[in-house]
N, CA, C and O atoms as a Tripos MOL2 file, in Angstrom:
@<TRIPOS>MOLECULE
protein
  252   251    63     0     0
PROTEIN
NO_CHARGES

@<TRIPOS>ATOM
      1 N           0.8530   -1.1740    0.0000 N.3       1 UNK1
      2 CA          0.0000    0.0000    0.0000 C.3       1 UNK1
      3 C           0.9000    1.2390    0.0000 C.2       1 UNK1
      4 O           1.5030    1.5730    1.0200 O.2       1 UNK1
      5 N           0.9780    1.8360   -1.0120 N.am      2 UNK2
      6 CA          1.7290    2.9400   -1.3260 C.3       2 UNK2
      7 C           0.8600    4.1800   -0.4140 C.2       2 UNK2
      8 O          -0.3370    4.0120   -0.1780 O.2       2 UNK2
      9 N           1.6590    5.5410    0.1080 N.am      3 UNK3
     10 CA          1.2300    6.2610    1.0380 C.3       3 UNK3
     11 C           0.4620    7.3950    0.6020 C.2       3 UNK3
     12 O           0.3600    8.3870    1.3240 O.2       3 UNK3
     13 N          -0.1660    7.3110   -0.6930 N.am      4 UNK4
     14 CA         -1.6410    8.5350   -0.8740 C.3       4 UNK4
     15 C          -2.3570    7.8450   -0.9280 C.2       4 UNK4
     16 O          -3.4640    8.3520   -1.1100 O.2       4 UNK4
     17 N          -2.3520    6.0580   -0.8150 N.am      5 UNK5
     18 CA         -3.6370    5.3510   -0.0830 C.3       5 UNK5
     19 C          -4.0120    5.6760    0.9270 C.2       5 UNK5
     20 O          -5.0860    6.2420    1.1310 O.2       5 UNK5
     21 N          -3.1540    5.3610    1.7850 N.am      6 UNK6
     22 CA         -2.9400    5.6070    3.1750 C.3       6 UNK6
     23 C          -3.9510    6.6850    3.7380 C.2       6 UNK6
     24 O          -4.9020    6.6850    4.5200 O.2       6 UNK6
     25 N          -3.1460    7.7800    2.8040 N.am      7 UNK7
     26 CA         -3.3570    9.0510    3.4390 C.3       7 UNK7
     27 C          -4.9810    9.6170    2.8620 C.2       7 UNK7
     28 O          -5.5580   10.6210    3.2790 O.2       7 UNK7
     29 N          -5.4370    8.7570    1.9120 N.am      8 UNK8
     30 CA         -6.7960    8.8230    1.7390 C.3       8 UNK8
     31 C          -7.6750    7.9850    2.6880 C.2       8 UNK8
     32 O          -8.6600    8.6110    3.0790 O.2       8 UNK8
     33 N          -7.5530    6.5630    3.2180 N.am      9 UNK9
     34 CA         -8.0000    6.1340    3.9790 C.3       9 UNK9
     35 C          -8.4140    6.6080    5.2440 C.2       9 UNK9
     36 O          -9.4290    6.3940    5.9060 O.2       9 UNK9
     37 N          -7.1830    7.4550    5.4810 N.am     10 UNK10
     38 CA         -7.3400    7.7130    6.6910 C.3      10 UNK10
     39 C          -8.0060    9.1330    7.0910 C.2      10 UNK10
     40 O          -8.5320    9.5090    8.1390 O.2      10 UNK10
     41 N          -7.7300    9.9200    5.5780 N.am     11 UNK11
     42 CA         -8.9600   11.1280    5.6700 C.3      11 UNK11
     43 C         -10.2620   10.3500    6.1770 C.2      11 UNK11
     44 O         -10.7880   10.5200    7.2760 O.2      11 UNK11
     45 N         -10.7130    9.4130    5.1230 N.am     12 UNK12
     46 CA        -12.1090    9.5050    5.2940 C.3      12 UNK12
     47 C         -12.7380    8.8390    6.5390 C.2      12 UNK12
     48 O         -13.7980    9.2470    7.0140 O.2      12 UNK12
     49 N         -11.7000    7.2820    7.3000 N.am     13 UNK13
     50 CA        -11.9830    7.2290    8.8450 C.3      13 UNK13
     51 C         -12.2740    8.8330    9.3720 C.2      13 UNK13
     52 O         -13.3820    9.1540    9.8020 O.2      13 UNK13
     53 N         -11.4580    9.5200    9.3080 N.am     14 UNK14
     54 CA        -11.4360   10.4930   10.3070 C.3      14 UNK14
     55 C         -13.0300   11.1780    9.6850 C.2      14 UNK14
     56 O         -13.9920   11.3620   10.4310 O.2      14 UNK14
     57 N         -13.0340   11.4210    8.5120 N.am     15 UNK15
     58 CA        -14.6020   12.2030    8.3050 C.3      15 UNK15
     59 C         -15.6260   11.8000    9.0800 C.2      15 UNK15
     60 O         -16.2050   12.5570    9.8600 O.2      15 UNK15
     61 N         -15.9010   10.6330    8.9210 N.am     16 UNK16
     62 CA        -16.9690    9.3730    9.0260 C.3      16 UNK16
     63 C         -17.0080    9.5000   10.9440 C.2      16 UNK16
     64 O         -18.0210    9.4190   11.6390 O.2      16 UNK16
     65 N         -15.6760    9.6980   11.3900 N.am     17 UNK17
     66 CA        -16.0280    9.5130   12.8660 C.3      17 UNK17
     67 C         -16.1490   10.9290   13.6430 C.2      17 UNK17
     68 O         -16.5120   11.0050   14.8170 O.2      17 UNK17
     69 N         -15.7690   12.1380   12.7680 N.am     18 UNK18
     70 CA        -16.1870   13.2630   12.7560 C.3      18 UNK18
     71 C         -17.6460   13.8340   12.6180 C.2      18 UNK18
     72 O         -18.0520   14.8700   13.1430 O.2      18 UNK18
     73 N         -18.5100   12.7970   11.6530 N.am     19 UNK19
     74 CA        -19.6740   13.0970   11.4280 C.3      19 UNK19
     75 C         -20.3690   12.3500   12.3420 C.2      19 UNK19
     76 O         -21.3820   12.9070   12.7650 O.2      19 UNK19
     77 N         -20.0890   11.0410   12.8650 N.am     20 UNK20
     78 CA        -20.6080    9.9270   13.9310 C.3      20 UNK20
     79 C         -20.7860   11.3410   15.3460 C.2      20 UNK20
     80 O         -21.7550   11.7170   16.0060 O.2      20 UNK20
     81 N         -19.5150   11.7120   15.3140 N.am     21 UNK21
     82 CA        -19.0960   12.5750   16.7840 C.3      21 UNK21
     83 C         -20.3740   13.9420   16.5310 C.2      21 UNK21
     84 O         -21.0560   14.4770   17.4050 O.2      21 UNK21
     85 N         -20.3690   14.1550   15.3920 N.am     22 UNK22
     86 CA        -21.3410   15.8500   15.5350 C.3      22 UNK22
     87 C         -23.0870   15.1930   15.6130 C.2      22 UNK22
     88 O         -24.0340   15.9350   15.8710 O.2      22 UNK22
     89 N         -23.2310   13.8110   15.3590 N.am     23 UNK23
     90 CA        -24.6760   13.6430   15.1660 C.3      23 UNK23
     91 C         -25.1510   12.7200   16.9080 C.2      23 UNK23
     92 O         -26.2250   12.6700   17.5070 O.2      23 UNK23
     93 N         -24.2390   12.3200   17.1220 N.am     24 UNK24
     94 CA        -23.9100   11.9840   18.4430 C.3      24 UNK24
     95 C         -24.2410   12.9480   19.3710 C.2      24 UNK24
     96 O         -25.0330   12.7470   20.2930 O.2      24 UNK24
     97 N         -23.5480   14.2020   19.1220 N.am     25 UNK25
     98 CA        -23.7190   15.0520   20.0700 C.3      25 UNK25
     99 C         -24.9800   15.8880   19.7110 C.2      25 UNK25
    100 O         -25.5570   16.1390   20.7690 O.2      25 UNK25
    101 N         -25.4520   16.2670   18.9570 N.am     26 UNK26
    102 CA        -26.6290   16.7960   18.5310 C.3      26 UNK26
    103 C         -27.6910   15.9800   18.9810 C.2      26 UNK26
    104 O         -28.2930   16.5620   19.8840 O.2      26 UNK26
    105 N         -28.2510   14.6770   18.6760 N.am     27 UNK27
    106 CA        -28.7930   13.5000   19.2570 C.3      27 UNK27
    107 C         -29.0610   13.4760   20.7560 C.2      27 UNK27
    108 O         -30.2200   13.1910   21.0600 O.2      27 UNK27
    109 N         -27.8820   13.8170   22.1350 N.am     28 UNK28
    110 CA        -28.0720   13.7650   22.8850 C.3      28 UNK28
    111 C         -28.5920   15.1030   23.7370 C.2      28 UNK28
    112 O         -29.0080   15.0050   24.8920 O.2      28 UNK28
    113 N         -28.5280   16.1230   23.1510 N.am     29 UNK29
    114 CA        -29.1510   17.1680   23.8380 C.3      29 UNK29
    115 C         -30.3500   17.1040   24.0250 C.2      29 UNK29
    116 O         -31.1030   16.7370   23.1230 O.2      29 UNK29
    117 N         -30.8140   17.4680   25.3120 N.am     30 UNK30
    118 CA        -32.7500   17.0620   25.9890 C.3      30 UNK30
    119 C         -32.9330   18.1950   25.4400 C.2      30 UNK30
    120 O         -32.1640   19.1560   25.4010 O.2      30 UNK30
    121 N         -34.6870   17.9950   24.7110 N.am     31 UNK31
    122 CA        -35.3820   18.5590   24.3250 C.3      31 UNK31
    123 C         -36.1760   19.7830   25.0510 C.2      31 UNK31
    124 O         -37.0220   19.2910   25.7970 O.2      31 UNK31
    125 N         -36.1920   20.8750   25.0840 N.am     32 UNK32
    126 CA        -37.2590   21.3960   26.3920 C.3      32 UNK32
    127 C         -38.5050   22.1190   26.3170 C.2      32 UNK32
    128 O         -38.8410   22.9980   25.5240 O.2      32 UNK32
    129 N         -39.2100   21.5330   27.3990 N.am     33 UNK33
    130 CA        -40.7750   21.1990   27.0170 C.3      33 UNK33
    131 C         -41.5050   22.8620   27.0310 C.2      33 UNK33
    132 O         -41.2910   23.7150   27.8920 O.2      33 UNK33
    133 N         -42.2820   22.9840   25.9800 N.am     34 UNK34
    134 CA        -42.5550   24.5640   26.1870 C.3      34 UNK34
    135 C         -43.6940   24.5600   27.7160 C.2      34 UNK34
    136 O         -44.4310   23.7380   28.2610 O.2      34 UNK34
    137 N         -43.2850   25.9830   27.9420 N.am     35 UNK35
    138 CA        -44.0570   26.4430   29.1240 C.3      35 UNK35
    139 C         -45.1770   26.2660   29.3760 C.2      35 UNK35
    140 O         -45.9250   26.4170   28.4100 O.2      35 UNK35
    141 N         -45.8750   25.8640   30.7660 N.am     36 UNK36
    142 CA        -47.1690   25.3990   31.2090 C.3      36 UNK36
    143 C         -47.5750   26.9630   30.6970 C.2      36 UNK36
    144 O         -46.6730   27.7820   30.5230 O.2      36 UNK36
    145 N         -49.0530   27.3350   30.4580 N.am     37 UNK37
    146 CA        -49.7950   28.4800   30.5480 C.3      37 UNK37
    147 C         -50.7870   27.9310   31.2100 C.2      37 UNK37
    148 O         -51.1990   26.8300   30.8440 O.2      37 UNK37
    149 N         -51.2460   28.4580   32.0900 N.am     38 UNK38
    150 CA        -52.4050   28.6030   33.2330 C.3      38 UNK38
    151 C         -54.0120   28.8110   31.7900 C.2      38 UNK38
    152 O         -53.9250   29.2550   30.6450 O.2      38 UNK38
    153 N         -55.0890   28.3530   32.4290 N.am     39 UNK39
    154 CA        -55.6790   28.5070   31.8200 C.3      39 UNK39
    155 C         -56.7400   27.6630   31.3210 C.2      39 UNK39
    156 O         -56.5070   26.4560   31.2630 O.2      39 UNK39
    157 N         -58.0020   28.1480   30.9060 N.am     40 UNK40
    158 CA        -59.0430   27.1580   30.6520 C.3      40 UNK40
    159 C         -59.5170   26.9170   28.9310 C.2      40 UNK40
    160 O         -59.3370   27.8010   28.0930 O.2      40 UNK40
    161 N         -59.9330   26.0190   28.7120 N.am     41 UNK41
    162 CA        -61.0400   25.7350   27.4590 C.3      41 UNK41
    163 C         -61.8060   25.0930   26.7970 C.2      41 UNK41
    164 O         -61.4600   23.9560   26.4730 O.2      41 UNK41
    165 N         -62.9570   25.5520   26.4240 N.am     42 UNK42
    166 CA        -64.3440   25.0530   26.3950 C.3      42 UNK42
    167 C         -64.2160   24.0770   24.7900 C.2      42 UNK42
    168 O         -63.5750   24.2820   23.7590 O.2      42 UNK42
    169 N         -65.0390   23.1240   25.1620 N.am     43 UNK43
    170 CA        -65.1910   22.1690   24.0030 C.3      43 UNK43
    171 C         -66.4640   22.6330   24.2200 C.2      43 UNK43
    172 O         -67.0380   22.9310   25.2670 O.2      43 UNK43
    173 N         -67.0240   22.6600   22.4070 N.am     44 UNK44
    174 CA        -68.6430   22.7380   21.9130 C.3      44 UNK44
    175 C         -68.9700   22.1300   20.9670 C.2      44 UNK44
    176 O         -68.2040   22.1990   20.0060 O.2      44 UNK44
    177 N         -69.7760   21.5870   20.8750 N.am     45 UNK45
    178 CA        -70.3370   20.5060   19.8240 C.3      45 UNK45
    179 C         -70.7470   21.4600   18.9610 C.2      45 UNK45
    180 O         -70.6350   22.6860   18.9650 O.2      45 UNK45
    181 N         -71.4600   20.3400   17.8930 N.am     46 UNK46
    182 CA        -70.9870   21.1350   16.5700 C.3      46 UNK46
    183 C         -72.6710   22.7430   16.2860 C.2      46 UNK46
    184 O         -72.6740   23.7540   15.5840 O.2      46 UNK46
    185 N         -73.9250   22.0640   17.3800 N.am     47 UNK47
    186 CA        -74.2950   23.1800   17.6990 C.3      47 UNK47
    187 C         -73.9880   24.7100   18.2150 C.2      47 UNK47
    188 O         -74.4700   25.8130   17.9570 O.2      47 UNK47
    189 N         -73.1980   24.3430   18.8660 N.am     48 UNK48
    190 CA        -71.9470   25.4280   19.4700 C.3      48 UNK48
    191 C         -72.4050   25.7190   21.0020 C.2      48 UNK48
    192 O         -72.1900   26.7120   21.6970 O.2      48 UNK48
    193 N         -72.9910   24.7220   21.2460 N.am     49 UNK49
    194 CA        -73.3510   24.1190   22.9230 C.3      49 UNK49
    195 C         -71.8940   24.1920   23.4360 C.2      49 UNK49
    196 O         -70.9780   24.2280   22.6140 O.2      49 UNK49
    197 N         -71.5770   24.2200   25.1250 N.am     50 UNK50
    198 CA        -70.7670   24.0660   25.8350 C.3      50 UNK50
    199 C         -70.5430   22.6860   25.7450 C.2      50 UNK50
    200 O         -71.5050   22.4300   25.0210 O.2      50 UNK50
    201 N         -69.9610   21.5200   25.9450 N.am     51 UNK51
    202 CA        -70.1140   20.4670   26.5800 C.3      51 UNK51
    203 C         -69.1980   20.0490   27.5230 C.2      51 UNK51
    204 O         -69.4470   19.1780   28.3570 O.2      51 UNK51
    205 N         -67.8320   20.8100   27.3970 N.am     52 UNK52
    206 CA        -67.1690   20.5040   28.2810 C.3      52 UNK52
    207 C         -66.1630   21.7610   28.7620 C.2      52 UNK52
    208 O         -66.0370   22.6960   27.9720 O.2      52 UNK52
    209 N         -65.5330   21.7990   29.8870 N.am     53 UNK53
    210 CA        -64.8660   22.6100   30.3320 C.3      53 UNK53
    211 C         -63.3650   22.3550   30.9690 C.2      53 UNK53
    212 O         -63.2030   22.2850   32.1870 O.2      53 UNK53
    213 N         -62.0380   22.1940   29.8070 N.am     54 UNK54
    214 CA        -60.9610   21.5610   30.6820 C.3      54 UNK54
    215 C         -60.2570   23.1090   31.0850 C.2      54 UNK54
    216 O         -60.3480   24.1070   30.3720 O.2      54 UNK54
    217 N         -59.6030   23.0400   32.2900 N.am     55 UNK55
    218 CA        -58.6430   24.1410   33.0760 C.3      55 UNK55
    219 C         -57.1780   23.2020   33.1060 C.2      55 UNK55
    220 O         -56.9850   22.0130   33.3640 O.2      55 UNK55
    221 N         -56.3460   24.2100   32.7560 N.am     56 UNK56
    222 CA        -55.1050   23.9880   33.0560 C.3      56 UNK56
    223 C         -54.3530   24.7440   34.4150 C.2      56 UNK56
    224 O         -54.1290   25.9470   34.5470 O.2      56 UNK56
    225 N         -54.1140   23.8930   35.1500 N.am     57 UNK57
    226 CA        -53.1530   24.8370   36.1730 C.3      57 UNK57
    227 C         -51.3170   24.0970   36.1170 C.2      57 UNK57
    228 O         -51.0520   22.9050   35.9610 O.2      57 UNK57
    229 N         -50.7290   24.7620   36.2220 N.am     58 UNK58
    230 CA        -49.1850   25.1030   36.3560 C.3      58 UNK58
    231 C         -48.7890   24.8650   37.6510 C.2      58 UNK58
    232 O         -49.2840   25.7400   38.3620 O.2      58 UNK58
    233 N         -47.9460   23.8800   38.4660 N.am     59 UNK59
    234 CA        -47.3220   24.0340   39.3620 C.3      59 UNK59
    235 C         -45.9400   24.2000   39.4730 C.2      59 UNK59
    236 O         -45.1790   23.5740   38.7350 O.2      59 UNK59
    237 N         -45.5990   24.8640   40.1940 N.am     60 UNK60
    238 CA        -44.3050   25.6250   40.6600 C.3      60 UNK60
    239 C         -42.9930   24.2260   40.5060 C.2      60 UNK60
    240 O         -43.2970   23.0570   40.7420 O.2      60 UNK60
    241 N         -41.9050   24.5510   40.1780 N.am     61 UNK61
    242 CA        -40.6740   23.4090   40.1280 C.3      61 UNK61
    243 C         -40.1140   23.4700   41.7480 C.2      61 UNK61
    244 O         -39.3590   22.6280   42.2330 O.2      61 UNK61
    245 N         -40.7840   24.9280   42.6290 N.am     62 UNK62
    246 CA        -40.1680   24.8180   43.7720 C.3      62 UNK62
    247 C         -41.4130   24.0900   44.7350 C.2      62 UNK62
    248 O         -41.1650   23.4790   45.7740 O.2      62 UNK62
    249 N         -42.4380   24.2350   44.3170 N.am     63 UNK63
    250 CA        -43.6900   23.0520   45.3270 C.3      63 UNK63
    251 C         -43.3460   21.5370   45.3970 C.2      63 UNK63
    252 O         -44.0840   20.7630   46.0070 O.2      63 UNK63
@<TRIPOS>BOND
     1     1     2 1
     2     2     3 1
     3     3     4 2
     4     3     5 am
     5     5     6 1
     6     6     7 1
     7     7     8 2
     8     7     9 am
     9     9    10 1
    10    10    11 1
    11    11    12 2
    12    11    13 am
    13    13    14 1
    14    14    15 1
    15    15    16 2
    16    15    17 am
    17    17    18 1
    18    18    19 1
    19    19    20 2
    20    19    21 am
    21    21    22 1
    22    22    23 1
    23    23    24 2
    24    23    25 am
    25    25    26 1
    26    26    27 1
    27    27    28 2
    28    27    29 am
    29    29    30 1
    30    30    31 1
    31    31    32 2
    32    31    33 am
    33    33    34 1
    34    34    35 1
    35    35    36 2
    36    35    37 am
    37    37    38 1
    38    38    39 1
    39    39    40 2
    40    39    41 am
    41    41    42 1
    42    42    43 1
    43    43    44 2
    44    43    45 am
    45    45    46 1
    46    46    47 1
    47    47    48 2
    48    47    49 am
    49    49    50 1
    50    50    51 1
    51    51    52 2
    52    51    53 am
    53    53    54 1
    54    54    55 1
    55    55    56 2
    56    55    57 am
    57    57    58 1
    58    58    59 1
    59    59    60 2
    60    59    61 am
    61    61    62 1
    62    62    63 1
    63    63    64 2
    64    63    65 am
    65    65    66 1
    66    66    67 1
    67    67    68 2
    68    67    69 am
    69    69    70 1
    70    70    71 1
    71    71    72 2
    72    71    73 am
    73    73    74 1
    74    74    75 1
    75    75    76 2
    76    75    77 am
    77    77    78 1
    78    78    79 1
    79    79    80 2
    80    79    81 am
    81    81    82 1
    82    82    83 1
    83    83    84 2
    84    83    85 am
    85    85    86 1
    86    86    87 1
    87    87    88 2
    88    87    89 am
    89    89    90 1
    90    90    91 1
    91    91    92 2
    92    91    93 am
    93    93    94 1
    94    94    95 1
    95    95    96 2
    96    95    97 am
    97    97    98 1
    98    98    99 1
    99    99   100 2
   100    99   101 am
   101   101   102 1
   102   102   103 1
   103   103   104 2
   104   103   105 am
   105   105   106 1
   106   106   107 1
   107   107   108 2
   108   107   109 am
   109   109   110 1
   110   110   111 1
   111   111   112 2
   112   111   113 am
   113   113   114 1
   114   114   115 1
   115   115   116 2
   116   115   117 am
   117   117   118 1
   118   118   119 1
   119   119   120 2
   120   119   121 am
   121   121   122 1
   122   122   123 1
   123   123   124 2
   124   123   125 am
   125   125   126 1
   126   126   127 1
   127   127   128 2
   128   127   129 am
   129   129   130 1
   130   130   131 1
   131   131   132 2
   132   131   133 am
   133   133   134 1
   134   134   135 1
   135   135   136 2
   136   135   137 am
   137   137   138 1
   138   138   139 1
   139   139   140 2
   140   139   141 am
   141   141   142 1
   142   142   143 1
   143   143   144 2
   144   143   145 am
   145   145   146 1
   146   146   147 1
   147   147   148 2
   148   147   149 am
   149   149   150 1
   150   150   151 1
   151   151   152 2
   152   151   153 am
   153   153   154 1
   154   154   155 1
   155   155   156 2
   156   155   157 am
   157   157   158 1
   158   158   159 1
   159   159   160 2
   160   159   161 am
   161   161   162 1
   162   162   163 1
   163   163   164 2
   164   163   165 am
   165   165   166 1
   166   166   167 1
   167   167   168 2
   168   167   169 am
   169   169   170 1
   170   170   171 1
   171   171   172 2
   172   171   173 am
   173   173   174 1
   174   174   175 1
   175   175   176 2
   176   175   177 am
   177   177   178 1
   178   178   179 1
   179   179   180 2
   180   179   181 am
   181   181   182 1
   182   182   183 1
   183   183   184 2
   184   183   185 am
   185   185   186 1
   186   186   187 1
   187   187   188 2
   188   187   189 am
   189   189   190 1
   190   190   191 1
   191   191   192 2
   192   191   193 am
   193   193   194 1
   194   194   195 1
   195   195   196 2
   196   195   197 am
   197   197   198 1
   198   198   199 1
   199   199   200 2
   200   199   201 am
   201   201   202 1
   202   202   203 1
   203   203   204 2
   204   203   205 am
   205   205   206 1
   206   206   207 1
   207   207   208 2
   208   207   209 am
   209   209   210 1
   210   210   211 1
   211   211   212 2
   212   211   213 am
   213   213   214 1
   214   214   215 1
   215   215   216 2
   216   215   217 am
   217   217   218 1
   218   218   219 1
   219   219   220 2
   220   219   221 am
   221   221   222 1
   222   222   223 1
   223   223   224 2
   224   223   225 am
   225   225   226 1
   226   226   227 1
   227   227   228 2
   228   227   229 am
   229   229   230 1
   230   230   231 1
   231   231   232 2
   232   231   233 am
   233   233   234 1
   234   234   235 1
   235   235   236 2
   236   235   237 am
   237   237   238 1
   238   238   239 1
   239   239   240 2
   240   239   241 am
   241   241   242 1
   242   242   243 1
   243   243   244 2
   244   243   245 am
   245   245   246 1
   246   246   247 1
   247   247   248 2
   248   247   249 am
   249   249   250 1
   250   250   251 1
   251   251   252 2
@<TRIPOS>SUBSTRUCTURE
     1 UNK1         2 RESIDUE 1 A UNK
     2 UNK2         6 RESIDUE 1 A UNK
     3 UNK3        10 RESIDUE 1 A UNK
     4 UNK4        14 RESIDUE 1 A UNK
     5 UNK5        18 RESIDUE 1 A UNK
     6 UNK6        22 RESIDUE 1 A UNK
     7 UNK7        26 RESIDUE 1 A UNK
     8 UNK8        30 RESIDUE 1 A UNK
     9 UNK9        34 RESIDUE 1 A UNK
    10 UNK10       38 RESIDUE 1 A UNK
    11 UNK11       42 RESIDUE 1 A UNK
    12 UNK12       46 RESIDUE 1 A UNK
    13 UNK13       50 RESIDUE 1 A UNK
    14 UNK14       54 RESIDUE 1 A UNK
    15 UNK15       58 RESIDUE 1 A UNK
    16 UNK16       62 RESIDUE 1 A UNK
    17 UNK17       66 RESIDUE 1 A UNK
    18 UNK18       70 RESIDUE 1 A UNK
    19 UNK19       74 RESIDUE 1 A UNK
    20 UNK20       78 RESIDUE 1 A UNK
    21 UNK21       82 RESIDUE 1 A UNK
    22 UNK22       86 RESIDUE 1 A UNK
    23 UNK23       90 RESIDUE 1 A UNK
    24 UNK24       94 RESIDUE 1 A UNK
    25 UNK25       98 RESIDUE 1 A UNK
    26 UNK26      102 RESIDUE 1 A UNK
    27 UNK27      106 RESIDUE 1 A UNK
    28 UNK28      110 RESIDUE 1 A UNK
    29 UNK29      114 RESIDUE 1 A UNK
    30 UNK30      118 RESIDUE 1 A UNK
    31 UNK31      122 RESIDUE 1 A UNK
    32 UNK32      126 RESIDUE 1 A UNK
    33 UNK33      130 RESIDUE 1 A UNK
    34 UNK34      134 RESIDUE 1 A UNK
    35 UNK35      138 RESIDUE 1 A UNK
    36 UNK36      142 RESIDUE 1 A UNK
    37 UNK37      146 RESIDUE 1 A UNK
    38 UNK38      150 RESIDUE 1 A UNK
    39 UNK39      154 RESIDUE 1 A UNK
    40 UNK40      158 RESIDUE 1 A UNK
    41 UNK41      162 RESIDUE 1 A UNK
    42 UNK42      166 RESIDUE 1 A UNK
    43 UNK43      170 RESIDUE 1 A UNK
    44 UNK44      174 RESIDUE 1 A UNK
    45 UNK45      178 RESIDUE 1 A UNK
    46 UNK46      182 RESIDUE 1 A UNK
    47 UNK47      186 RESIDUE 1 A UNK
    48 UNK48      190 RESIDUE 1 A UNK
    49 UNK49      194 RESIDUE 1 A UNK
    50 UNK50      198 RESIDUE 1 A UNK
    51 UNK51      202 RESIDUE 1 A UNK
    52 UNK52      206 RESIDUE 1 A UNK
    53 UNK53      210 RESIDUE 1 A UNK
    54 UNK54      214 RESIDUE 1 A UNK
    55 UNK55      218 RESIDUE 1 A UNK
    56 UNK56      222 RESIDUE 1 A UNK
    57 UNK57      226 RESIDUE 1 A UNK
    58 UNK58      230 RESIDUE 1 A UNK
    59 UNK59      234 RESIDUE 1 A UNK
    60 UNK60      238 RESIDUE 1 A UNK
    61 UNK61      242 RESIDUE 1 A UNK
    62 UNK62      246 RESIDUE 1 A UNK
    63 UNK63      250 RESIDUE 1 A UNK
């Protein structure tokens, strides 16, 4: 194996574990969940009756 084999081989290991390493690390960052909003809302059938009433409440990360 003459040495601009070599030296091609070993570019592209290095790409390949360069690209493994950036999708790796991108991959492991936690996602974060958007913010509770306080708050209520009405479901209505297709008369435009009330039928239901869900509320959202938010609790504190320090409770």
């Amino acid at each position: 194996m003459n040495w601009r084999n070599r030296k091609v081989r070993i570019a592209i290991v290095l790409a390949i574990a360069m690209i493994a390493a950036f999708v790796a690390w991108r991959t492991s960052t936690p996602k974060e969940q958007p913010a509770c909003v306080p708050g209520r809302a009405e479901v209505k059938d297709a008369s435009g009756k009330v039928t239901e009433i869900k509320r959202t409440t938010c609790m504190d990360e320090a409770e």
